[in-house]
The first five atom37 places (N, CA, C, CB, O) and aatype in JSON, in Angstrom:
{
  "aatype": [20, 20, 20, 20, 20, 20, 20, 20, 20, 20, 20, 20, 20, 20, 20, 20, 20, 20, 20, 20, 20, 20, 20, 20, 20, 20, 20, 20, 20, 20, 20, 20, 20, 20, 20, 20, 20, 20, 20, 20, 20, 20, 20, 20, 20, 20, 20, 20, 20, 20, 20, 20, 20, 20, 20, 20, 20, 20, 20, 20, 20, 20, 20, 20, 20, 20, 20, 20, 20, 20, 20, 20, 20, 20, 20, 20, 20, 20, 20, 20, 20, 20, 20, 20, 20, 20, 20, 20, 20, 20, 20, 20, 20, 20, 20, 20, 20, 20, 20, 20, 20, 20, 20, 20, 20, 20, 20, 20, 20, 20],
  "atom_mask": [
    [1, 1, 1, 1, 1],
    [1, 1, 1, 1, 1],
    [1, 1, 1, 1, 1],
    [1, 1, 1, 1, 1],
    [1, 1, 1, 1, 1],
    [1, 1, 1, 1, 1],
    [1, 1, 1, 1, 1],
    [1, 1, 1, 1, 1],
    [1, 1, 1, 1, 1],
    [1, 1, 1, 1, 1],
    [1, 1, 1, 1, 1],
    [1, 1, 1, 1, 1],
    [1, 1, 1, 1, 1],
    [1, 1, 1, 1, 1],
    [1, 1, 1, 1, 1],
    [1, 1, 1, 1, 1],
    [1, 1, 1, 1, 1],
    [1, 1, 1, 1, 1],
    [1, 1, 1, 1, 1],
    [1, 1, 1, 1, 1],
    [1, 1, 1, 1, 1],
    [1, 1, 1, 1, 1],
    [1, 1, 1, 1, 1],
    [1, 1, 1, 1, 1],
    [1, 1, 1, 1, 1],
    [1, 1, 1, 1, 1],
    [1, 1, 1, 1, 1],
    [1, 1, 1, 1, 1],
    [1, 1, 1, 1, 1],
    [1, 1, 1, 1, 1],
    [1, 1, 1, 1, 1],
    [1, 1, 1, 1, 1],
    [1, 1, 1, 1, 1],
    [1, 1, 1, 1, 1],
    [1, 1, 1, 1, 1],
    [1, 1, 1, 1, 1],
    [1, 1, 1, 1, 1],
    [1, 1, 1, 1, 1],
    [1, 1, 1, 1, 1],
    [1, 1, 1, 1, 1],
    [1, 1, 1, 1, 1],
    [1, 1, 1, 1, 1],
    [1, 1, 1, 1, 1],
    [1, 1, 1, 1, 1],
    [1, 1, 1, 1, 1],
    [1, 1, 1, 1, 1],
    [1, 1, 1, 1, 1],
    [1, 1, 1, 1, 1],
    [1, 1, 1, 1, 1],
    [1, 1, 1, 1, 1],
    [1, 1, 1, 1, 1],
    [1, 1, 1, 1, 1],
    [1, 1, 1, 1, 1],
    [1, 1, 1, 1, 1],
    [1, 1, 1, 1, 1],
    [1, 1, 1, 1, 1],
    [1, 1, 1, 1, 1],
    [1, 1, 1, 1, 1],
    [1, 1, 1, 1, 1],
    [1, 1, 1, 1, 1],
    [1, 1, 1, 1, 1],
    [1, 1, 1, 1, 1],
    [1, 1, 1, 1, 1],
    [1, 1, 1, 1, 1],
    [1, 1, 1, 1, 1],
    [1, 1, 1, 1, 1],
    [1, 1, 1, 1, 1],
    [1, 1, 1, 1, 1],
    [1, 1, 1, 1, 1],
    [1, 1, 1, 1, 1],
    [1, 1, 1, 1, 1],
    [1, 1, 1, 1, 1],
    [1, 1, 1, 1, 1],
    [1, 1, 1, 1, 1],
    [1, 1, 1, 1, 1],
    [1, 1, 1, 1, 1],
    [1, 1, 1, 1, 1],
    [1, 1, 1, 1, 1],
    [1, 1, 1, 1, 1],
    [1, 1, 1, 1, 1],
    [1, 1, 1, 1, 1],
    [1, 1, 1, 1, 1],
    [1, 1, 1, 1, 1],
    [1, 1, 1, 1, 1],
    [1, 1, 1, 1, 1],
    [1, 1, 1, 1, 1],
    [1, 1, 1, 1, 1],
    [1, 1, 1, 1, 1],
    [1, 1, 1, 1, 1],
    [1, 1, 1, 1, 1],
    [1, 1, 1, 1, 1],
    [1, 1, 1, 1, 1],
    [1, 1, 1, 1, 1],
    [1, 1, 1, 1, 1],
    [1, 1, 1, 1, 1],
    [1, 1, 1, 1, 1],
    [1, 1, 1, 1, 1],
    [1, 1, 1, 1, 1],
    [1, 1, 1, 1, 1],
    [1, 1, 1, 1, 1],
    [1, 1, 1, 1, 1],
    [1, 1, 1, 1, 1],
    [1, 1, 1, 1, 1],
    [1, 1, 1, 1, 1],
    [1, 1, 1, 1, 1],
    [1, 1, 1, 1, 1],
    [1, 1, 1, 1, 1],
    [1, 1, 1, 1, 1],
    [1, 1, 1, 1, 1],
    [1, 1, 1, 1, 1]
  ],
  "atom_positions": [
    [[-60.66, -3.27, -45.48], [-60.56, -3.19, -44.03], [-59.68, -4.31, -43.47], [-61.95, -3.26, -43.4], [-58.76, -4.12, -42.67]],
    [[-60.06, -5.55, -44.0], [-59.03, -6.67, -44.03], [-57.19, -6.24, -44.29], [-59.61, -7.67, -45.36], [-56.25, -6.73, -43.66]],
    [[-57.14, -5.58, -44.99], [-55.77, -5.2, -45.13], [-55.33, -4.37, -44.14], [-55.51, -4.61, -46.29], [-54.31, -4.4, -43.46]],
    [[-56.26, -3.64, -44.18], [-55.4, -2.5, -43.18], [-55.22, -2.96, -41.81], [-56.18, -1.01, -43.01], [-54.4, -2.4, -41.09]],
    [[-56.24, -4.38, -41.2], [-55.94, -4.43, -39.74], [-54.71, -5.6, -39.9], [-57.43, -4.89, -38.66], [-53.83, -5.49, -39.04]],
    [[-54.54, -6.63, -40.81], [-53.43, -7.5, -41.51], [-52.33, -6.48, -41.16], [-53.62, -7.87, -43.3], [-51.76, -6.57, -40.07]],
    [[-52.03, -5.56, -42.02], [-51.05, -4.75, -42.31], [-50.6, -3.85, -41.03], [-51.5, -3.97, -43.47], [-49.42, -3.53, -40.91]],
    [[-51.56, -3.47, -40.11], [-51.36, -3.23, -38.58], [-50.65, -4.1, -37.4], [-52.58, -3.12, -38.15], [-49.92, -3.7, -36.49]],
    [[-51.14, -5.59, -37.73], [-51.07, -6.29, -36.97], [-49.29, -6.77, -37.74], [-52.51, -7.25, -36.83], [-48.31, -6.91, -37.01]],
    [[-49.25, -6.9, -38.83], [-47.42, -7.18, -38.97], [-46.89, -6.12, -38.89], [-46.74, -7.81, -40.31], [-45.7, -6.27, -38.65]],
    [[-47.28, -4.7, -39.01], [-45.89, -3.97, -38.12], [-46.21, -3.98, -36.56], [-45.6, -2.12, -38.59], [-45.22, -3.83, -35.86]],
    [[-47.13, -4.1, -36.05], [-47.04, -4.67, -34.19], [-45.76, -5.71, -34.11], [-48.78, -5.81, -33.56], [-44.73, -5.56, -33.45]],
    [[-46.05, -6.58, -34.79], [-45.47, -7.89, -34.74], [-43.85, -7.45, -35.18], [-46.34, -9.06, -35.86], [-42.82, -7.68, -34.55]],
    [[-43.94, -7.03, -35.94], [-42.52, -6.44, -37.01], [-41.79, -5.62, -35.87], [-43.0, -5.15, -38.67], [-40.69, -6.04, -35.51]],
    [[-42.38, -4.32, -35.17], [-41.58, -4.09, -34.43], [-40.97, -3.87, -33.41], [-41.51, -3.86, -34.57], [-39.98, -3.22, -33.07]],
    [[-42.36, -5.12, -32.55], [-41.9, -6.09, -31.58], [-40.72, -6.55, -31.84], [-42.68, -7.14, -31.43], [-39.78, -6.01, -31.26]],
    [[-40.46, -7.58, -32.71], [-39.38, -8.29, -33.15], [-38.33, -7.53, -33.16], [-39.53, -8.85, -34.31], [-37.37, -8.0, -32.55]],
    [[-38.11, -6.01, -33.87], [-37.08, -5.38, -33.54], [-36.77, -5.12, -32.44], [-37.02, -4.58, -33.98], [-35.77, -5.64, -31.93]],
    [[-37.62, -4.12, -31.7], [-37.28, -3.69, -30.35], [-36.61, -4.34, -29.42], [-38.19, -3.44, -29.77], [-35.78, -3.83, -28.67]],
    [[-37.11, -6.05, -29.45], [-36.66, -7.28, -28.63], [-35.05, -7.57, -29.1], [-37.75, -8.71, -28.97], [-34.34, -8.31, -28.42]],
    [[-34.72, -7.16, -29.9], [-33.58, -7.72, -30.38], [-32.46, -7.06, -30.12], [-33.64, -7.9, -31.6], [-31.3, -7.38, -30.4]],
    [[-33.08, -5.6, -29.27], [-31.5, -5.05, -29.22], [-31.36, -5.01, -27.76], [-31.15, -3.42, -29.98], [-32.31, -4.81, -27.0]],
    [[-30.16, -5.2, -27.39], [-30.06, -5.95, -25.65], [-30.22, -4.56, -25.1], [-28.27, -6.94, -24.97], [-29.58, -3.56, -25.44]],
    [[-31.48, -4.68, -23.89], [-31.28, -3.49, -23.03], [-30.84, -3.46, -21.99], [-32.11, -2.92, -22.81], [-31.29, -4.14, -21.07]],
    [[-29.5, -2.39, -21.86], [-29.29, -2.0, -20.72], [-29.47, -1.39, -19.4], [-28.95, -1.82, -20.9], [-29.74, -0.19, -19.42]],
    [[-29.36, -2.18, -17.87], [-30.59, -1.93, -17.4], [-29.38, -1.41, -16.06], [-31.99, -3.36, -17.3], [-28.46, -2.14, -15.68]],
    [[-29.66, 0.06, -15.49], [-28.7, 0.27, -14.35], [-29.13, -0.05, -13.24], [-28.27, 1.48, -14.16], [-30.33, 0.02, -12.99]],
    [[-28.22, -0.49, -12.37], [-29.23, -1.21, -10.81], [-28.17, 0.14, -9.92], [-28.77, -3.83, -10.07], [-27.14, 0.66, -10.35]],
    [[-28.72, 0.36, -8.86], [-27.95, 1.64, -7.82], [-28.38, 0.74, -6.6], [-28.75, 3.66, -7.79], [-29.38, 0.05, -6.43]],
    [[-27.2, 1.0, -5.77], [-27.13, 0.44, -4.37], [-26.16, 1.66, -3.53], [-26.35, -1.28, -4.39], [-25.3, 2.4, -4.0]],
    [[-26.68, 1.53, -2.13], [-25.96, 2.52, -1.85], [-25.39, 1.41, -0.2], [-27.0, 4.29, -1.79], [-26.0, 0.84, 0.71]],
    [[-23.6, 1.63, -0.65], [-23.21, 0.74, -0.03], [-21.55, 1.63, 0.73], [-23.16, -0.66, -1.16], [-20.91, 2.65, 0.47]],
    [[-21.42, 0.5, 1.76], [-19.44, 0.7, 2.4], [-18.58, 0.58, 1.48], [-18.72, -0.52, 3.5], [-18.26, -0.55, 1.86]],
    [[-18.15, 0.69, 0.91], [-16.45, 0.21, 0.48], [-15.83, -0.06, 1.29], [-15.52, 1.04, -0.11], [-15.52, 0.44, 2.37]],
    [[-15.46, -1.54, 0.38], [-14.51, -2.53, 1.65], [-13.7, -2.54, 1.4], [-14.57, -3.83, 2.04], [-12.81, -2.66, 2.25]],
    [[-13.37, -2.41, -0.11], [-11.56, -1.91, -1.17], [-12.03, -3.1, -1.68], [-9.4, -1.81, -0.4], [-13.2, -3.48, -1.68]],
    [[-10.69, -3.86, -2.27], [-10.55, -4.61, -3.05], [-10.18, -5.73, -2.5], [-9.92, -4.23, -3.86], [-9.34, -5.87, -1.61]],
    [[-11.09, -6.89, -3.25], [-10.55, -8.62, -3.04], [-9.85, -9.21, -3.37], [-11.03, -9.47, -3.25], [-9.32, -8.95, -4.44]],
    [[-9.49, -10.3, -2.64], [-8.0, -11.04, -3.52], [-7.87, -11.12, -5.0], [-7.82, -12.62, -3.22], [-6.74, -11.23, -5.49]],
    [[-9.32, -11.07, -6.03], [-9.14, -11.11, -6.96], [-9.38, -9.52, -7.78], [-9.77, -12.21, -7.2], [-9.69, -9.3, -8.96]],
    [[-9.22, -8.93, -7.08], [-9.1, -7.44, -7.35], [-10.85, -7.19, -7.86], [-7.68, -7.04, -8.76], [-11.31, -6.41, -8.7]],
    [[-11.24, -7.75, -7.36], [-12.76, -6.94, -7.63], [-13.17, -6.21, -6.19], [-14.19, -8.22, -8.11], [-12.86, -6.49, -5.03]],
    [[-14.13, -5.0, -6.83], [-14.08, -3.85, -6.08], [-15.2, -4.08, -4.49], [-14.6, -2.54, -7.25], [-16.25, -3.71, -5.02]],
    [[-15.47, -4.31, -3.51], [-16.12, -5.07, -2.79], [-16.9, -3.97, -2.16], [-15.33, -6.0, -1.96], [-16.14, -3.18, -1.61]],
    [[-18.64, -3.54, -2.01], [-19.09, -2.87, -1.49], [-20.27, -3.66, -0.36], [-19.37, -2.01, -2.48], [-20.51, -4.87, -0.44]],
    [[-20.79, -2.95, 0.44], [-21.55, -4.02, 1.73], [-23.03, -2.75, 1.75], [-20.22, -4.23, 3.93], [-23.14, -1.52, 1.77]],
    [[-23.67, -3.57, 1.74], [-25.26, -2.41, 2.61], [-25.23, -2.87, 3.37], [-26.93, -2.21, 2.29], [-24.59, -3.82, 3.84]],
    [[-26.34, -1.91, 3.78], [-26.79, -1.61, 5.4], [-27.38, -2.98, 5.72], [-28.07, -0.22, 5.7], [-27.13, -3.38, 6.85]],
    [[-28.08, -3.75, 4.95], [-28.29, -5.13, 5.4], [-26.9, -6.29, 4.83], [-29.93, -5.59, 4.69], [-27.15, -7.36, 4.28]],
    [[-26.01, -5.98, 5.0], [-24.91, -6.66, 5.49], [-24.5, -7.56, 3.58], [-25.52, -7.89, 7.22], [-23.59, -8.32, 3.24]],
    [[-25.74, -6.95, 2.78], [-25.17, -7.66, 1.52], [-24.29, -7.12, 0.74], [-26.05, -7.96, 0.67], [-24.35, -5.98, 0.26]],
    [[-22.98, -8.34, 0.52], [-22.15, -8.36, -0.25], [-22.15, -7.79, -1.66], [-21.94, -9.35, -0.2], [-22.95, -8.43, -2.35]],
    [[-21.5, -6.75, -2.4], [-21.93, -6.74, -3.72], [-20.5, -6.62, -4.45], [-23.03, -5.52, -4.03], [-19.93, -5.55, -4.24]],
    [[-19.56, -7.89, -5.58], [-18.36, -7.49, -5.85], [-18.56, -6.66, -7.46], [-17.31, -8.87, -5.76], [-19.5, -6.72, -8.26]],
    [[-17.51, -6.05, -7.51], [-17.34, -5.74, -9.02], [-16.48, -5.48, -9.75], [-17.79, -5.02, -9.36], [-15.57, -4.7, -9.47]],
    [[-16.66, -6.32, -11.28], [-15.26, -6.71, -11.79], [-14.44, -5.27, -12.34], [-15.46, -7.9, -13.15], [-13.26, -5.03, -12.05]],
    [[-15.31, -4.38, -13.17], [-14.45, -2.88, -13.14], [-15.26, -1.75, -13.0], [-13.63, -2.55, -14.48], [-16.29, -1.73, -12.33]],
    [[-14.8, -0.85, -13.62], [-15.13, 0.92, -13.13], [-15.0, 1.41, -14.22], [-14.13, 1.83, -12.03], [-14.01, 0.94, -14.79]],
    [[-15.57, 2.18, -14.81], [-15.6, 2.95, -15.97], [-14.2, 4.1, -15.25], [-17.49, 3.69, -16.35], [-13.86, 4.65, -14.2]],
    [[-13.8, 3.94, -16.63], [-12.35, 5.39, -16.63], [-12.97, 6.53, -16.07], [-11.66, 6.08, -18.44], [-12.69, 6.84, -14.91]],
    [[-13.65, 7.09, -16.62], [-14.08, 8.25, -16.41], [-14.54, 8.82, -14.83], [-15.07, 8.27, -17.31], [-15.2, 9.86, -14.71]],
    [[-14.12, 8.02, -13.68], [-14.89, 8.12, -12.28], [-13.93, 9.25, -11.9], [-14.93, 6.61, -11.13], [-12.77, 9.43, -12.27]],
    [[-14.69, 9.96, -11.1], [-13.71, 10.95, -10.6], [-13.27, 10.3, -9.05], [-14.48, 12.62, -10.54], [-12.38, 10.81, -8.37]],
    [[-13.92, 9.29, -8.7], [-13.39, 9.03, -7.66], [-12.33, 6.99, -8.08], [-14.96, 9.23, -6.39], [-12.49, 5.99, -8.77]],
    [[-11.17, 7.65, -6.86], [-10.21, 6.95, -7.41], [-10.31, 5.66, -6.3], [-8.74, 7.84, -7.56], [-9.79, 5.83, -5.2]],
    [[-10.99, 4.33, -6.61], [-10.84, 2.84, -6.03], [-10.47, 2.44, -5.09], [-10.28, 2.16, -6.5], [-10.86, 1.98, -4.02]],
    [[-9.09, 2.79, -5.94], [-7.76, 2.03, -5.61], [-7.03, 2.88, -4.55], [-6.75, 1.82, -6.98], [-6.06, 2.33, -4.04]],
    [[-7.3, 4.05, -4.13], [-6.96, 5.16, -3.09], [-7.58, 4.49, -1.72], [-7.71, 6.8, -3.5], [-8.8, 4.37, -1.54]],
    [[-6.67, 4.12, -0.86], [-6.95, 3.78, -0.08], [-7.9, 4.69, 0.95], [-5.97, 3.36, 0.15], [-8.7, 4.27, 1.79]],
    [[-7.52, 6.17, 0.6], [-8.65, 6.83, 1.55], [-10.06, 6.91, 1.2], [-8.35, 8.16, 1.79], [-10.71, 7.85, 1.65]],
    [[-10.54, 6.15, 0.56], [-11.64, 5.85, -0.32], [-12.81, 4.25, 0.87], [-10.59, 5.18, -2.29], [-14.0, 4.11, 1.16]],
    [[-11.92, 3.7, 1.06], [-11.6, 2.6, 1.95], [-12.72, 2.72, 2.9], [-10.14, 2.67, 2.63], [-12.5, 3.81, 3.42]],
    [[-13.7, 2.29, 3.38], [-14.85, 2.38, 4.58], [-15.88, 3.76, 4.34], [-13.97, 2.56, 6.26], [-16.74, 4.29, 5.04]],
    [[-15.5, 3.95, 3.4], [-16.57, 5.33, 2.92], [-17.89, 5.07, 2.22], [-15.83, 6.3, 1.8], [-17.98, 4.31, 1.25]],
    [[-18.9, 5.72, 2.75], [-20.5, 5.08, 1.78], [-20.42, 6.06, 0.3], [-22.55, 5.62, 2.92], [-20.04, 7.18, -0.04]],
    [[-20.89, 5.12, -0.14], [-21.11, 5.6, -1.97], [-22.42, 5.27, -1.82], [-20.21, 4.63, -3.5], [-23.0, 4.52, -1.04]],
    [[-22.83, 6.04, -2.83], [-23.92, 5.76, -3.92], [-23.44, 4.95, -5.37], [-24.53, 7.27, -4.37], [-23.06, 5.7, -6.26]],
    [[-23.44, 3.82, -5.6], [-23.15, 2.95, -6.75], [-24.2, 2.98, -7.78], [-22.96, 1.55, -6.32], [-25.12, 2.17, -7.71]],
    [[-24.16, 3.79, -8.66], [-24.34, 2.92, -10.41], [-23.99, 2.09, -11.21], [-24.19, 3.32, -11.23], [-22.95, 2.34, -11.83]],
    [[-24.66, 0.9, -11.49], [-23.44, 0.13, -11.7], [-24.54, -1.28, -13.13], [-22.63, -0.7, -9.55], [-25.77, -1.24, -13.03]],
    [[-24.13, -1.98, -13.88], [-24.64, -2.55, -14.95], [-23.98, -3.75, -15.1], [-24.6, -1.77, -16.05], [-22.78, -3.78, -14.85]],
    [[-24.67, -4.92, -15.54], [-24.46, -6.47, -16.33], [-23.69, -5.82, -17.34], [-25.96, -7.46, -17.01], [-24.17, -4.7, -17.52]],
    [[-22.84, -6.0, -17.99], [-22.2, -6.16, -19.59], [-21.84, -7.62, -19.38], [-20.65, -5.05, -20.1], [-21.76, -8.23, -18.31]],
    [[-21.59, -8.13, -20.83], [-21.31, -9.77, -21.21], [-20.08, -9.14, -22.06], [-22.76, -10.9, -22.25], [-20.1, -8.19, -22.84]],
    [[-18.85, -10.1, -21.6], [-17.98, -9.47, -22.64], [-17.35, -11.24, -23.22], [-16.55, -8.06, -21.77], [-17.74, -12.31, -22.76]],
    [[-16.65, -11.11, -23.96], [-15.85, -12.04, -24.51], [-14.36, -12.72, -23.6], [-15.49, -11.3, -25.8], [-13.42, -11.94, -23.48]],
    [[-14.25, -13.73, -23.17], [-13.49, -14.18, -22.23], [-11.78, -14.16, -23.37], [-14.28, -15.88, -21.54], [-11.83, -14.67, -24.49]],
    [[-10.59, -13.61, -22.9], [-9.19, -14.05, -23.91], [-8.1, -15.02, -23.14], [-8.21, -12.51, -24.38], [-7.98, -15.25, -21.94]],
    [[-7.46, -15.44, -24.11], [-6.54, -16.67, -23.31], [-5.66, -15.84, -22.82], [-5.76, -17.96, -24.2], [-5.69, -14.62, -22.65]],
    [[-4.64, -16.87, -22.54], [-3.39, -15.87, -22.32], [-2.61, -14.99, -23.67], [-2.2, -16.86, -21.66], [-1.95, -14.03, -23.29]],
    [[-2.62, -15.16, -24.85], [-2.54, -14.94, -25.83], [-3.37, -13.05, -26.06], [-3.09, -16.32, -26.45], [-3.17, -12.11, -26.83]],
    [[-4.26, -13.3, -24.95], [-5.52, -12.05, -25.48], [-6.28, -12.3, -26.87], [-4.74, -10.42, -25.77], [-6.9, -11.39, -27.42]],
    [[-6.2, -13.49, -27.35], [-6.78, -14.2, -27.96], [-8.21, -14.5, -27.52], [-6.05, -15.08, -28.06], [-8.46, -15.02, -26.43]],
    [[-9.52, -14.03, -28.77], [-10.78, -14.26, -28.03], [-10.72, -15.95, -27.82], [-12.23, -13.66, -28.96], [-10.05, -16.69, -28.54]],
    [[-11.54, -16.39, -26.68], [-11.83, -18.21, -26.49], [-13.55, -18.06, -27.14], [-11.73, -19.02, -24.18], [-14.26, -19.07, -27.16]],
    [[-13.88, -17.22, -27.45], [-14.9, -17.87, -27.72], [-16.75, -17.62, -26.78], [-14.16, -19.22, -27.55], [-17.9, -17.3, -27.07]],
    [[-15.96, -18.01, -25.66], [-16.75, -18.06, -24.28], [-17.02, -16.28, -23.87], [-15.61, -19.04, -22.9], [-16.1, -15.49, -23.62]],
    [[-18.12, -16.02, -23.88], [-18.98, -15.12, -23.03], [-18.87, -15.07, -21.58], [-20.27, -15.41, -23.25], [-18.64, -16.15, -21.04]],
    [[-18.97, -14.06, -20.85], [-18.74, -14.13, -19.48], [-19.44, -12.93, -18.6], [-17.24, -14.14, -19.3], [-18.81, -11.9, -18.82]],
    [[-20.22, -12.77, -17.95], [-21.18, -11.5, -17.29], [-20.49, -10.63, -16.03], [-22.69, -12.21, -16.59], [-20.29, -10.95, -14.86]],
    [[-20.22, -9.46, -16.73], [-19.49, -9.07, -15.45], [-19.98, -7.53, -14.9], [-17.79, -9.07, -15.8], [-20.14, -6.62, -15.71]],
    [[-20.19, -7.36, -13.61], [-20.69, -6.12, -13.35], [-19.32, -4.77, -13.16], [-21.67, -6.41, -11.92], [-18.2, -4.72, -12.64]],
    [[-20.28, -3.77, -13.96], [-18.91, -2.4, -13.98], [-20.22, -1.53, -13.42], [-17.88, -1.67, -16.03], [-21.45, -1.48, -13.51]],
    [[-19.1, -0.88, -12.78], [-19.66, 0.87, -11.94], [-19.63, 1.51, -12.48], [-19.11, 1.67, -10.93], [-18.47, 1.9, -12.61]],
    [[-20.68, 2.34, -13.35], [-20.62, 3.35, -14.03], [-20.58, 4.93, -13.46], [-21.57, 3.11, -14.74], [-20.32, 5.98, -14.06]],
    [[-20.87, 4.74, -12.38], [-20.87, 5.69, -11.83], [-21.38, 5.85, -10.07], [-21.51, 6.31, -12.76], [-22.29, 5.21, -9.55]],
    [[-20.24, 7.21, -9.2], [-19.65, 6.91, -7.74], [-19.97, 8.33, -7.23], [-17.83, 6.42, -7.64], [-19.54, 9.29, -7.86]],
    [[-20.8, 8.53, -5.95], [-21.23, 9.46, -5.52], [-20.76, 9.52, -3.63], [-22.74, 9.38, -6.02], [-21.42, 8.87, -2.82]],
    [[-19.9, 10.13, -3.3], [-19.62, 9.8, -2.07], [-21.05, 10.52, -0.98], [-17.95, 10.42, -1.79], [-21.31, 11.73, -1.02]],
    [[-21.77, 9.59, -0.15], [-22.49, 10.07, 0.54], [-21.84, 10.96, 2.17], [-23.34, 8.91, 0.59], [-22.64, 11.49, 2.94]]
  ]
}
């Protein structure tokens, strides 16, 4: 009986340890203005309570196009996710350095 609750209790433990280890991706949705784009070309959306939200890209696949200015003061529905990517020099050479940047996975015009 000793074994079997031993032997229960390290795969709990066992695949805890796995599960924890693989990064989960978590989607946040806001439903915001488009303001277009900021001096540093990130994509700039506003809610209804006046908060700012920027973002560094857009998945290819959007059927709706950014950078189209008639896009410009229109409400979306935003899908959108943390990724950590690898920072490159000028070279496109990795540095090394990690960096957190939010992408839109997906754009629903309200």
């Amino acid at each position: 009986m000793k074994r079997i609750l031993s032997l229960c209790i390290l795969l709990f433990i066992g695949t805890n340890i796995i599960l924890n280890s693989f990064p989960v991706s978590k989607l946040d949705v806001i439903i915001g203005i488009y303001d277009g784009l900021t001096e540093d070309m990130e994509f700039q959306f506003t809610t209804e309570n006046n908060k700012v939200y920027l973002f560094d890209e857009v998945q290819n696949d959007l059927e709706v196009d950014l950078y189209d200015e008639k896009n410009f003061g229109q409400k979306f529905k935003v899908t959108w996710q943390k990724r950590t990517i690898e920072i490159m020099d000028e070279d496109s050479e990795p540095t090394g350095e990690m960096k957190e940047i939010k992408v839109i996975i997906n754009l629903v015009r309200l």
